[in-house]
C-alpha positions in Angstrom: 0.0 0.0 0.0 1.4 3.3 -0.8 2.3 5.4 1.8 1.8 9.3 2.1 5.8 12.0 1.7 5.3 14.9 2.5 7.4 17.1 -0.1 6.9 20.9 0.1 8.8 22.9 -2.7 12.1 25.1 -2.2 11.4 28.1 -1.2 14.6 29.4 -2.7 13.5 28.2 -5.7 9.8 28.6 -6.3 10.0 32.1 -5.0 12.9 32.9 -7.4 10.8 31.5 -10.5 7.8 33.5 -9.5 9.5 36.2 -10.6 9.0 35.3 -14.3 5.7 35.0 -14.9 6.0 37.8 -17.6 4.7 40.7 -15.8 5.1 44.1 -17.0 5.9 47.1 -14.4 2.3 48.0 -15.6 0.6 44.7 -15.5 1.9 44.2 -11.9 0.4 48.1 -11.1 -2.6 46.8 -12.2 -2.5 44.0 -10.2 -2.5 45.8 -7.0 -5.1 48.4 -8.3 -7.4 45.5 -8.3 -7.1 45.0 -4.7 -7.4 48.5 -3.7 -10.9 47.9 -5.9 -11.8 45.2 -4.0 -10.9 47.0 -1.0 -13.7 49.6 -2.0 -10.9 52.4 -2.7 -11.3 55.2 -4.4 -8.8 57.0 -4.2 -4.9 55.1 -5.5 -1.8 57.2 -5.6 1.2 55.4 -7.0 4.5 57.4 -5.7 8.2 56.5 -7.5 10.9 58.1 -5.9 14.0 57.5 -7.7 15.8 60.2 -5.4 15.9 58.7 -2.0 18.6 56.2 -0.7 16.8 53.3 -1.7 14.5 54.4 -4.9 11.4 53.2 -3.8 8.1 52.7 -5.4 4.7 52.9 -3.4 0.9 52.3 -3.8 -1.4 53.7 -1.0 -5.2 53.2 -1.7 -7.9 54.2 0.8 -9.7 51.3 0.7 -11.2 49.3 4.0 -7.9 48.3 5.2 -6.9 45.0 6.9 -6.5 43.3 10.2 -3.0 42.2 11.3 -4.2 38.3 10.8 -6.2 39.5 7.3 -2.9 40.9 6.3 -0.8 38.1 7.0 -3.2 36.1 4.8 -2.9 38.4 2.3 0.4 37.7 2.6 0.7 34.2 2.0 1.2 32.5 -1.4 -2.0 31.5 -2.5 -4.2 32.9 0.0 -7.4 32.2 -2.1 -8.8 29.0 -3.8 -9.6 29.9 -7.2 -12.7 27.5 -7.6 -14.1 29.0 -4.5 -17.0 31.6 -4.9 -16.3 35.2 -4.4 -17.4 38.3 -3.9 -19.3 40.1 -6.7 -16.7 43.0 -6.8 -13.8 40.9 -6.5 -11.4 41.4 -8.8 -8.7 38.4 -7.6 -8.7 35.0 -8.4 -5.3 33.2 -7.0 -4.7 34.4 -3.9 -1.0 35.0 -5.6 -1.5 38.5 -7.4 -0.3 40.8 -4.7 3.2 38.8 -4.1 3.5 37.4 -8.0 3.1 41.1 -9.3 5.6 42.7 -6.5 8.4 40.3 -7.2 8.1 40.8 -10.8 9.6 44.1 -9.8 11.0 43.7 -6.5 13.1 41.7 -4.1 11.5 43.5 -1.5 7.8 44.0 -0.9 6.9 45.4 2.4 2.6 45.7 2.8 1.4 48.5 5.6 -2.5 48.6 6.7 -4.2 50.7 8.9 -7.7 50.3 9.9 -8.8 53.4 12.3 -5.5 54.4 12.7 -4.5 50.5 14.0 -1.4 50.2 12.0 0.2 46.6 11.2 2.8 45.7 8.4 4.7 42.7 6.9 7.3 42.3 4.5 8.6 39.3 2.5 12.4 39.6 1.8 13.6 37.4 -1.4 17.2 37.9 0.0 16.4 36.0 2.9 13.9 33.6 1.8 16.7 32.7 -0.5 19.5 32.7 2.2 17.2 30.6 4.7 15.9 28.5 2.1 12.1 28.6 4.0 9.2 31.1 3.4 10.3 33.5 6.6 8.4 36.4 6.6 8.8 39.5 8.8 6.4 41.2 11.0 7.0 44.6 11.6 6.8 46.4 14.6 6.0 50.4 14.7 9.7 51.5 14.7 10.2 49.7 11.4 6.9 50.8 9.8 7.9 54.7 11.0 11.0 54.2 8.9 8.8 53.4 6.2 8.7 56.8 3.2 5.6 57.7 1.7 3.2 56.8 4.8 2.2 59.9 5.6 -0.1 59.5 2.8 -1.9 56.3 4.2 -5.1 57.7 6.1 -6.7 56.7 9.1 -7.8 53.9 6.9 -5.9 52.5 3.9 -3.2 50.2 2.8 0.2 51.0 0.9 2.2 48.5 -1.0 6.1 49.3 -0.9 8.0 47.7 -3.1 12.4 48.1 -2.8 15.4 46.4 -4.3 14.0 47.7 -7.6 16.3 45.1 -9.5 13.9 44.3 -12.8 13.0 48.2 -12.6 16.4 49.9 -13.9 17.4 47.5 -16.5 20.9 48.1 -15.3 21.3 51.3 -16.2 22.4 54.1 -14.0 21.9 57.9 -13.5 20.3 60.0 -16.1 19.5 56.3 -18.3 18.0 55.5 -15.6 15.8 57.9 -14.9 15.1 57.5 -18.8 13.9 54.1 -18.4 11.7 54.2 -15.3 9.8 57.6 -16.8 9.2 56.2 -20.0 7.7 53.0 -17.8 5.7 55.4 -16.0 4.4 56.7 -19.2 3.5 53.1 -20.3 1.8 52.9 -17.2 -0.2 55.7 -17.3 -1.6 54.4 -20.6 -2.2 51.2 -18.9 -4.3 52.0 -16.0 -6.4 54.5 -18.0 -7.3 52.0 -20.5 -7.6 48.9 -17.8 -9.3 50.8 -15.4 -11.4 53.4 -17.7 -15.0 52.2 -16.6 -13.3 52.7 -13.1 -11.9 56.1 -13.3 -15.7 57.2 -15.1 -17.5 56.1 -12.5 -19.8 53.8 -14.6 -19.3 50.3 -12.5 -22.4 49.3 -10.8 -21.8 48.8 -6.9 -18.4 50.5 -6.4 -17.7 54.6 -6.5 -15.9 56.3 -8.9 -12.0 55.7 -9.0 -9.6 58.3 -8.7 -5.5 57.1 -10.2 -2.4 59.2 -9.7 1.0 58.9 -10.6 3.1 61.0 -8.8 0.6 63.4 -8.4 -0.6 63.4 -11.7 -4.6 62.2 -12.2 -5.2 59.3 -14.7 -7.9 60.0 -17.2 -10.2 57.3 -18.5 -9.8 56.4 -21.8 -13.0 54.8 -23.5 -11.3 52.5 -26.5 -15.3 52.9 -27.3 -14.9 56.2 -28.5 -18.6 56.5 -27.0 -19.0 60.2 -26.7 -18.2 61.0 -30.3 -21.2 61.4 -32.0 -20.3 58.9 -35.3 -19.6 56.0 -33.4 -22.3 53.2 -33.8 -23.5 51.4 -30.7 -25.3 48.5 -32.1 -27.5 46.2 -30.5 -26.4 44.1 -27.6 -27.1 40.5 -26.8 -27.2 38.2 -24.0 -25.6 35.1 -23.9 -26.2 32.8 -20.7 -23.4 30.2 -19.5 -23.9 28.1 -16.6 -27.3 29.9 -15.7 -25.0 33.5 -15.7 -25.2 36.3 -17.9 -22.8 37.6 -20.4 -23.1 40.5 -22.1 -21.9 41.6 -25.8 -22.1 44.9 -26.7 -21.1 45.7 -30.3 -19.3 48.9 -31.6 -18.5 50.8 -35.1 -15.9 53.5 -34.5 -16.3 56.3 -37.0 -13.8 56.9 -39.8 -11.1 58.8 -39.4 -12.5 61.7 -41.4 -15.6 61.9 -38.9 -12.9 62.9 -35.8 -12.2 66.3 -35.4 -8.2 66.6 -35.4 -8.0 66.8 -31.7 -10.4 63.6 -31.1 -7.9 62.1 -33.8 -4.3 63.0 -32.3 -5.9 61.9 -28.7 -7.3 58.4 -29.8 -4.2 57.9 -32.2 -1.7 58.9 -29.7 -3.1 57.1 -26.3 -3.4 53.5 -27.9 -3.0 53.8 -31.6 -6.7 52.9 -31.8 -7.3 52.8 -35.5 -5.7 49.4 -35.2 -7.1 48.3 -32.2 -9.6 45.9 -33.3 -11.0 42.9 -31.9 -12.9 41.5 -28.8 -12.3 43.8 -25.0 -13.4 41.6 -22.5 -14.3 43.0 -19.1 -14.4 40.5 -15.5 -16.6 42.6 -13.0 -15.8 45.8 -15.1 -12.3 45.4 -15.0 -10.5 45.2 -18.9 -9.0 41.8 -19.1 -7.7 41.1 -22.9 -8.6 43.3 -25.8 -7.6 43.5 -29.8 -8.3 39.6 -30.6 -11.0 38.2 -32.8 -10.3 34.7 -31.4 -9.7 32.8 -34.6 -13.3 33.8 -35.4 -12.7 36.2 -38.3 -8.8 37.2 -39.6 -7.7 40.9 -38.9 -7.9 42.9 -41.7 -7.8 46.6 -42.8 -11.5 46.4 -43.7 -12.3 45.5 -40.1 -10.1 48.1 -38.3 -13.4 49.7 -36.9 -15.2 47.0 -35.2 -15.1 46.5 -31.7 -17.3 44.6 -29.6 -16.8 44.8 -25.4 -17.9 41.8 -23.6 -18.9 41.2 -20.0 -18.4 38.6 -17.7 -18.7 38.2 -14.0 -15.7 36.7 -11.9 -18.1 33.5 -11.1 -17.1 32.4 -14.6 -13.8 32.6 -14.1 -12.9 29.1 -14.9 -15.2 29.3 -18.3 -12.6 32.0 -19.4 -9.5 30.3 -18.7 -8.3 33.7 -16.6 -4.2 33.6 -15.8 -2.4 34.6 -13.3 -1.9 37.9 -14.5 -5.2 38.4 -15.6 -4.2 39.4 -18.9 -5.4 36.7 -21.0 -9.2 35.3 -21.7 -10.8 32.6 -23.6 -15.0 32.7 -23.9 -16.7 29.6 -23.4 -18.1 28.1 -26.5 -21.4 29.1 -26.4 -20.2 32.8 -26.7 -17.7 32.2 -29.0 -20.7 30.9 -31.1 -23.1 33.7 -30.7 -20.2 36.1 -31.2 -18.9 34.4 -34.5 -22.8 35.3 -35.5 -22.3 39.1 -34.2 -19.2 39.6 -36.1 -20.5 38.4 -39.6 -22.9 41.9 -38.9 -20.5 43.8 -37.1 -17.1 43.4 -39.5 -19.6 44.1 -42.6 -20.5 47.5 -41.2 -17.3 48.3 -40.5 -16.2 47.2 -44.2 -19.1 49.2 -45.9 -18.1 52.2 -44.0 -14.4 51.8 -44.7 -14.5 51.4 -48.3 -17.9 54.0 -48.4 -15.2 56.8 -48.4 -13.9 55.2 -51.7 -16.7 54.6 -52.9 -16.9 58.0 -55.4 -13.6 57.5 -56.9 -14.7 53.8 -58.4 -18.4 55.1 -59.8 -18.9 54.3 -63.7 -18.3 57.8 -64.7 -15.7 59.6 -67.3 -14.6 61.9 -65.2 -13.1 59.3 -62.4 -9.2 59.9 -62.2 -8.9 56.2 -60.9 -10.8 53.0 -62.4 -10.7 49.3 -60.4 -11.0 46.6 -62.3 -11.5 42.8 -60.5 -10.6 39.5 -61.8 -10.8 36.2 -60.2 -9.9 37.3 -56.7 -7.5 40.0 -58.1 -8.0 43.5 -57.9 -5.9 46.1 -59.9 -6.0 50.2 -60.1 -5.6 52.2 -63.2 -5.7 55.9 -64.0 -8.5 56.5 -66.4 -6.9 57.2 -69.6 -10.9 58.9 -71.1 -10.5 61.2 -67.7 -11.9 64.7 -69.7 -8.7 66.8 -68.7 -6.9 64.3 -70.5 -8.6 64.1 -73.5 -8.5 68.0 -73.6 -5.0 67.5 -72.8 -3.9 65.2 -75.8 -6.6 67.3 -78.4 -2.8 69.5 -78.7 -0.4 66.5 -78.9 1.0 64.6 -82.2 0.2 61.1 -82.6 4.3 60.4 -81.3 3.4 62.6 -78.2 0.2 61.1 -77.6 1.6 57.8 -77.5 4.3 59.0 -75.1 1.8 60.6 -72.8 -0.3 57.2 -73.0 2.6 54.9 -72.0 4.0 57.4 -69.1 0.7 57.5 -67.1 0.4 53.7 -67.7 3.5 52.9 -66.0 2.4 55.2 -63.4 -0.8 53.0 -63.0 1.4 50.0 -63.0 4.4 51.7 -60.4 1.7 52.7 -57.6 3.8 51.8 -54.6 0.8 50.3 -52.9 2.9 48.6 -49.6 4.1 52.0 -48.7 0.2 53.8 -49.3 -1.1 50.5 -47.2 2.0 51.1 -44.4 0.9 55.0 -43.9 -2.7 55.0 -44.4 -2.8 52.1 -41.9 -0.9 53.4 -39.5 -1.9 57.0 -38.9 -4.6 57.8 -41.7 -4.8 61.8 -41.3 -1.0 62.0 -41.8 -1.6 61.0 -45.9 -2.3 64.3 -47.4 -2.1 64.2 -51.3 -2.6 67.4 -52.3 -3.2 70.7 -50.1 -4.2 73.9 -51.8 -4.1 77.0 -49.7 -7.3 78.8 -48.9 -6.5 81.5 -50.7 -5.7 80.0 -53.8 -8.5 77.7 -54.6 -10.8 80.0 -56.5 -8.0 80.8 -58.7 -6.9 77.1 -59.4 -11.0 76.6 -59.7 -10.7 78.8 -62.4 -7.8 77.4 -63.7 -9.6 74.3 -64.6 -12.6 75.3 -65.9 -10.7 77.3 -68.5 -8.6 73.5 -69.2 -11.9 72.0 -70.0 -13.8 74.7 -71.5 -12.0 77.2 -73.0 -13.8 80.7 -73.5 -17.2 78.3 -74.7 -20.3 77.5 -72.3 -19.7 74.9 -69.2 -21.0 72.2 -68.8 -21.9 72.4 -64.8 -22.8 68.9 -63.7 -19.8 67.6 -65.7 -17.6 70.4 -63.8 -18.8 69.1 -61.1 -17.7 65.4 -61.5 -14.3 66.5 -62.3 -13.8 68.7 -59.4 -14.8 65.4 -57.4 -13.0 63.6 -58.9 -9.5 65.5 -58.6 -9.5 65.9 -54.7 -8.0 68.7 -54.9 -10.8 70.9 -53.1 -12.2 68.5 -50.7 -11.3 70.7 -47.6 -12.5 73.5 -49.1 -15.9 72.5 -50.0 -17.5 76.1 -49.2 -15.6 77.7 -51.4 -16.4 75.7 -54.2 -19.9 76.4 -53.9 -19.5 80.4 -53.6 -17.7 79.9 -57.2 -20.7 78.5 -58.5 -23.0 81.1 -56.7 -20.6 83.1 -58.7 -21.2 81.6 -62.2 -24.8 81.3 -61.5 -24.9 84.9 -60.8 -23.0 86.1 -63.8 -20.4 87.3 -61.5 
């Protein structure tokens, strides 16, 4: 009969490959952001002092605060069984975030709570769980927490997380790289958190109070990936999918084109996350962004589908459906939503494809006056300039036969030298930036009048067909206004 070994692991060793579960400074933020959530915080003030004799970095919430024996729980490896039922508003799952996410960053991660002013600390020490070889944690007494920096900040109620021996933090660089590094870190997690946290920081979570997130002082701004308070954006209807007797919600979204977005809405949503190629699925656990910009295998990626979004809820009882990690930073729905969301995006991608090429749309119409023609075979597409375009034919009414001939074959190697990878890479990447053909305010009527003359000489116009070219050319489509007060103008005999 076999017999029971006891056979606990190293602590040496386990607590040394902890350390490389692949968080980022700003995944391991978040991390403890969601247990000042839990806590009920709403205030979180994340402090990096790279000045002090040991740079430091801290995060004090004023949330409910623990107990010494809650905090010594909190401080043990796995505190929490994942299968076990939680809270509504909980936003852990392991009982390992809190120690997994400071040693990302940290050899040392020192936890101080106060409830009513009853203050109480621990700290775990991978220097000397590593020298001892056994999971020896310290208690601290109030002459150590007193030596602590930043706790003047903690409130009467309220808990600060102090992380030191900053070793993954630096990168090993030293004094003004340094410095670099851990700003532009800070940077990334500012992005982060507003993203992460954004239905947080606007207050719209059911059952908790709006969030409040600075970094160094500095307040952290929501930022809606959504782009819900822009009037072009399409909110289309949501469904309800039901797993295990639970609800999950799907909410679809079209962002607007690019054109739609005044410059400032544009530089904001292009600069914080480079939204324009954001697409995919944002999946939300009690509020709280999980995974975002993947379609699941459902339908490929595509330029044509660049607008679609679709946020999906989830509560934290279907944890186990959803395959959460450790670091919370990776989701997989169930089958019956990946079913009823493979239905939503056949709708949803088609929008966003009929409003992506609908901006195109007038330059491929059956009409002579279109400077561009596409022409589709067999699954292969192909763009030529329109060789009947009118200017042209005025154009080549003053050539010989020779020149003609010459003109023909230039602008067909143009059609055939269109350096379409590099239009693709820059038209992709940051749309507003591809500007063809600018004309200066002051100079349209003149070039308006310009082209008339090209097509018509001294004789009568032909309006409609003036029209069509001037559409056609781009040239005046930021200046739309003053096309119109030119043919007031004409209409007026002035």
């Amino acid at each position: 009969m076999a017999r029971e070994y006891t056979l606990p692991p190293s602590a040496s060793s386990l607590s040394e490959s902890m350390r490389d579960l692949g968080y980022s400074l700003a995944t391991a933020v978040s991390d403890i952001i969601d247990n000042s959530i839990t806590a009920g915080s709403t205030e979180v003030d994340v402090y990096c002092d790279l000045t002090c004799e040991e740079p430091t970095l801290v995060i004090i919430d004023n949330g409910s605060g623990m107990t010494q024996d809650e905090l010594l729980l909190a401080m043990k490896h796995g505190s929490a069984n994942p299968k076990q039922t939680r809270e509504p508003n909980d936003l852990g799952r392991f009982g390992l975030g809190l120690k997994t996410a400071s040693f990302s960053q940290c050899r040392n991660l020192t936890v101080v709570s106060s409830i009513n002013s009853i203050v109480c600390g621990a700290e775990w020490d991978l220097d000397h769980v590593s020298k001892r070889d056994e999971w020896c944690l310290s208690i601290l007494d109030d002459g150590d927490i007193k030596k602590i920096p930043y706790l003047g900040h903690l409130g009467e109620t309220g808990t600060a997380v102090v992380w030191t021996k900053l070793d993954r933090l630096f990168e090993d660089q030293y004094g003004s790289k340094r410095d670099e590094v851990v700003f532009e870190k800070l940077d990334l997690v500012e992005r982060h958190l507003s993203l992460v946290f954004h239905r947080f920081l606007a207050g719209e979570v059911k059952h908790h109070p709006k969030l409040s997130i600075r970094i160094n002082g500095n307040p952290t701004d929501a930022f809606d990936p959504f782009c819900r308070k822009i009037k072009a954006t399409q909110i289309l209807p949501k469904e309800i999918v039901r797993v295990d007797g639970m609800e999950v919600v799907i909410q679809p979204y079209i962002l607007p084109h690019h054109s739609k977005l005044t410059a400032k809405e544009y530089d904001f949503y292009e600069d914080r996350s480079s939204f324009i190629s954001n697409q995919g699925a944002y999946i939300y656990r009690n509020g709280r962004l999980m995974a975002w910009g993947d379609w699941f295998r459902l339908v490929p990626k595509g330029e044509a589908t660049k607008l679609a979004r679709v946020q999906i809820d989830f509560p934290n009882a279907l944890d186990e459906s959803w395959t959460i990690d450790i670091k919370k930073s990776r989701a997989r729905p169930p089958h019956e939503v990946r079913e009823r969301l493979r239905q939503i995006l056949s709708k949803v991608t088609g929008t966003s494809t009929r409003i992506h090429r609908g901006r195109g749309q007038k330059l491929f119409q059956d009409s002579p006056e279109s400077i561009w023609e596409r022409y589709g075979d067999r699954n292969r597409v192909r763009f030529e300039l329109n060789l009947s375009h009118p200017l042209l034919q005025i154009l080549k009414e003053g050539l010989s036969d020779q020149q003609s001939s010459t003109l023909r074959s230039y602008l067909e190697a143009v059609s055939a030298a269109i350096p379409v990878e590099m239009i693709y890479s820059d038209y992709s990447s940051a749309p507003k930036s591809v500007d063809q053909f600018s004309i200066e305010k002051n100079n349209v009527l003149q070039k308006l009048e310009e082209l008339r003359k090209s097509l018509f000489g001294s004789g009568e116009m032909n309006v409609d067909m003036f029209r069509n070219v001037i559409d056609s050319v781009r040239m005046f489509d930021a200046h739309k206004e003053l096309v119109e007060q030119y043919f007031e103008g004409i209409k007026n005999g002035k």
